[in-house]
C-alpha positions, 0 to 999 in steps of 0.5 A: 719210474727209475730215478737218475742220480747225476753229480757236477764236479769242478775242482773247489766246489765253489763256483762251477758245480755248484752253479751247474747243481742249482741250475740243473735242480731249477730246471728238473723242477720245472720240469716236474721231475724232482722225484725221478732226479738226484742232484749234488756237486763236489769237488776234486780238490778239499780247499772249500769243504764246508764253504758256501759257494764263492759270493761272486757265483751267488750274486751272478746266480741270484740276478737269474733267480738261482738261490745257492746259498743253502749249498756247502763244498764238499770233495768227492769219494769213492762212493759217489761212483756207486752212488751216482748215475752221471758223475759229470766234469766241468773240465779235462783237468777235473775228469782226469782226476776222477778217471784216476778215482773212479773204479774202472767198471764204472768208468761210464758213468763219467763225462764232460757236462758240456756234452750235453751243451747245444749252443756252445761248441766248448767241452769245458766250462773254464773256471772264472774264479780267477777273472772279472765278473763276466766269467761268471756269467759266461758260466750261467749262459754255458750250464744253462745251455748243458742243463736242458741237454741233460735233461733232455737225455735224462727224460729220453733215456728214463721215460 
């Protein structure tokens, strides 16, 4: 069976790809897909290489039972657009940045995650890095929501 090789992207790699990682790899878990789907974030931008993902994100993930704290940031490279299938934006800011990083034959591969969103109308998951804790919880209930979309797609498509 082939195998799907999706990367989450937001601009640090500290809180909204990483939470969209861990979430998406709990669902394609239970799902019993681990083996047809490979998971992974970064970021745009190098400010947290290395860094575990920003402890507001932990704890609001660990209270809906996704343990990140395994996870370290990293930036993206040019061999993640070889590498991976779906290379899926959190923002229009950060899909801007991999446009421009991207080669052009693999422009497709490109997207908003929220795309695949069915409960919200949104197309960006906005950073709460900046905000109070509800942020990060406004994140949780969105990637959950794009998730069970991708995966939904990823099983239709991959079957």
């Amino acid at each position: 069976m082939a195998v799907a090789r999706v990367l989450f992207v937001c601009m640090g790699n500290i809180c909204r790809s990483p939470t969209a990682e861990v979430v998406f790899r709990h669902f394609v878990e239970h799902a019993d897909w681990s083996e047809h789907v490979l998971i992974d974030s970064a970021g745009t931008h190098d400010y947290h290489i290395g860094s575990p993902p920003d402890k507001r994100t932990q704890r609001a993930a660990l209270q809906r039972g996704y343990d990140m704290s395994m996870l370290r940031g990293r930036q993206v490279e040019v061999a993640d657009f070889e590498r991976f299938d779906y290379v899926l934006a959190m923002d229009h800011d950060n899909l801007a940045i991999l446009r421009r990083l991207c080669p052009q034959d693999r422009r497709e591969r490109l997207g908003l995650f929220l795309e695949y969103a069915s409960r919200h109308d949104e197309r960006e998951v906005s950073d709460p890095y900046y905000g109070g804790g509800e942020g990060f919880e406004r994140v949780l209930d969105m990637v959950e929501d794009a998730a069970q979309g991708l995966l939904g797609h990823i099983r239709k498509n991959y079957l």
